[in-house]
N, C-alpha and C positions, 0 to 999 in steps of 0.2 A: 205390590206384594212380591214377596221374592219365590223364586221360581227353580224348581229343579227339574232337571232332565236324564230319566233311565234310559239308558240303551241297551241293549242286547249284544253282547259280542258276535256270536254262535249263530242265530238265527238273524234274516233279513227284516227283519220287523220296525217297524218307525220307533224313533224314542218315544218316551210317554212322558208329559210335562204332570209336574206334579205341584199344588202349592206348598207352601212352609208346611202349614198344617199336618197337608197330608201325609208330607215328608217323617214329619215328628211322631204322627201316630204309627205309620210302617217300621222305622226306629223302636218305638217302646215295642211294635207287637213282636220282634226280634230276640229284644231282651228278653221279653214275658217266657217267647218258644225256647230258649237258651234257657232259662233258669228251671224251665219243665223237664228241659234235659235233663239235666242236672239232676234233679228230681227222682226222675227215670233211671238213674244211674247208681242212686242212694238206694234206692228198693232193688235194683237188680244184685247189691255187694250185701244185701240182706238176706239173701237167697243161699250165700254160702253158709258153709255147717255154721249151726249155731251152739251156744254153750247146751250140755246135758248135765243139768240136777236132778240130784236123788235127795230126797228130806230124808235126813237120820233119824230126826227128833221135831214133833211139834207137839206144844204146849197144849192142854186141853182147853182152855180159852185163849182163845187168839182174834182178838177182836179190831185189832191195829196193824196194816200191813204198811211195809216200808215201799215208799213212792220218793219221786225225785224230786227235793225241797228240803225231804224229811233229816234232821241230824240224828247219827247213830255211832253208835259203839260198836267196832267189831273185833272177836280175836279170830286168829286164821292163823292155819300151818299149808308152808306152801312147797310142793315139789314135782319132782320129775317123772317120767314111768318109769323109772328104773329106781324108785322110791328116796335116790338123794331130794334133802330136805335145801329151798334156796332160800329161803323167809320164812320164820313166826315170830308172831305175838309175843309167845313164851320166852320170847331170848329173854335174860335179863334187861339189856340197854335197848328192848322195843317197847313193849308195852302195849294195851289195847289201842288201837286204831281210830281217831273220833274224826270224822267229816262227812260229809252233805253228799246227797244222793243227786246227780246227775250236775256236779262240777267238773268232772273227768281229773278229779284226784287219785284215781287209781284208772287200771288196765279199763276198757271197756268189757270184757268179757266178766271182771269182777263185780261190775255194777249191774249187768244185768244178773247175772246168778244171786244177786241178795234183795232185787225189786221183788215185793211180795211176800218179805219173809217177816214176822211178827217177832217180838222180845223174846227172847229162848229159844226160839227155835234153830238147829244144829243143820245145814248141809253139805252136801260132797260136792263138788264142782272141777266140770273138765270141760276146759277152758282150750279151744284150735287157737292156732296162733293168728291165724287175723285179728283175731281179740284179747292178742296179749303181746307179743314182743316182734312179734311179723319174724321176718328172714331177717334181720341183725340180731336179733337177740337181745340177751343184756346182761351181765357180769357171767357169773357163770349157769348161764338159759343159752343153751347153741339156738340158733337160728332156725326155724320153722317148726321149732317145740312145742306140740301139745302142753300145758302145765296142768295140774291140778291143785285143789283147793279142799279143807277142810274148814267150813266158817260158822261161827256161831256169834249172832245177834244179842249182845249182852243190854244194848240199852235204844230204843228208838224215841226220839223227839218227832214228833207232827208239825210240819209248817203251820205258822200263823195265816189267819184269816184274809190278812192283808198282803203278805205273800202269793196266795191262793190266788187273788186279787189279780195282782202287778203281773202274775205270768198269765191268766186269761186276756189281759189289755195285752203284752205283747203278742201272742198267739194270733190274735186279729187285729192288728197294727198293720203286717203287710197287707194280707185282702184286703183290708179297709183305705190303704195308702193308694193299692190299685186302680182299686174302685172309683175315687175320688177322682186321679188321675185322668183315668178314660172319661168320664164323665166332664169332666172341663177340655179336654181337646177332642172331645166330642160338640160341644160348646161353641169353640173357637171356632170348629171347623163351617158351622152351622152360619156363625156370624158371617163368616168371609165368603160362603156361597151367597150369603143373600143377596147382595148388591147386583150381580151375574145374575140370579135370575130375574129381579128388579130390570136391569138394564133387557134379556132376553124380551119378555115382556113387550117391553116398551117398544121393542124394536117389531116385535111381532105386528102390535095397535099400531105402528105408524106403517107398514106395509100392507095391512088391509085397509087405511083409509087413502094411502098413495094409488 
């Protein structure tokens, strides 16, 4: 069996032999601790401001709200606080808006301010720039500009059943891929001791009958 050996630069400590296995499992638990970072570092950029909506207008039955799958219609006037307009809808050669909630076809700051909004219903959205054009900006948005939004939800399509589906399977794709994972070099580990303690054993019965 092939065999690795940690040493300790820093401290005077003996190496430690390690076999494949175990090598293998200290490797994934690395990657696992690295991608929790990661993780940890997504929730902490969540913490900064987030968009503030105000509902202008909602419809008296609203039974339908916009989730990310779902296809919609949106028109929207877009601008600066100093009230220059930098996009709408309304231009003549724009036209209402139609794409999918959580493809990142628009800003992210846009797509969360319309999660939750039903067919007609009208809101205001002020949007920090981390969730919209960051410090470059973009044609004429200067760089680390607040933007605002006025949007109203003219048409919402619901994901299909089967859609609903395919993003719960991925959802638990990784945990489930994890899982699998530890559990067979779990496995491996299990096999390639046995022999070692087999042999221990053995060696123990022939020294109490020596």
């Amino acid at each position: 069996m092939k065999k690795y050996f940690i040493s300790n630069p820093i401290t005077p400590y003996p190496e430690v032999e390690m076999s494949e296995t175990h090598y293998m499992m200290l490797l994934y638990a690395i990657l696992v601790f690295v991608l929790d970072g990661c993780s940890v570092l997504a929730t902490t950029q969540k913490k900064l401001k987030d968009v503030l909506i105000t509902v202008e207008y909602r419809p008296e039955i609203c039974d339908m709200f916009a989730e990310d799958g779902d296809k919609i219609t949106l028109e929207y006037t877009g601008y600066l606080e100093s009230g220059l307009e930098f996009d709408s809808t309304s231009l003549p050669e724009r036209g209402p808006l139609n794409f999918t909630l959580g493809t990142n076809t628009v800003i992210p700051g846009l797509e969360r301010g319309i999660l939750g909004m039903c067919s007609g219903e009208k809101r205001k959205l002020v949007i920090p720039a981390h969730l919209a054009y960051g410090n470059q900006g973009y044609r004429t948005i200067p760089g680390d500009s607040t933007i605002y939004f006025d949007v109203s939800l003219t048409r919402l399509k619901k994901k299909s059943i089967l859609e609903k589906t395919v993003n719960a399977v991925q959802f638990f794709i990784f945990p489930l891929t994890t899982s699998l994972i530890i559990f067979y070099l779990w496995q491996k580990m299990n096999e390639s001791e046995e022999p070692i303690h087999q042999s221990n054993r053995k060696s123990k019965r022939n020294r109490r009958r020596g």
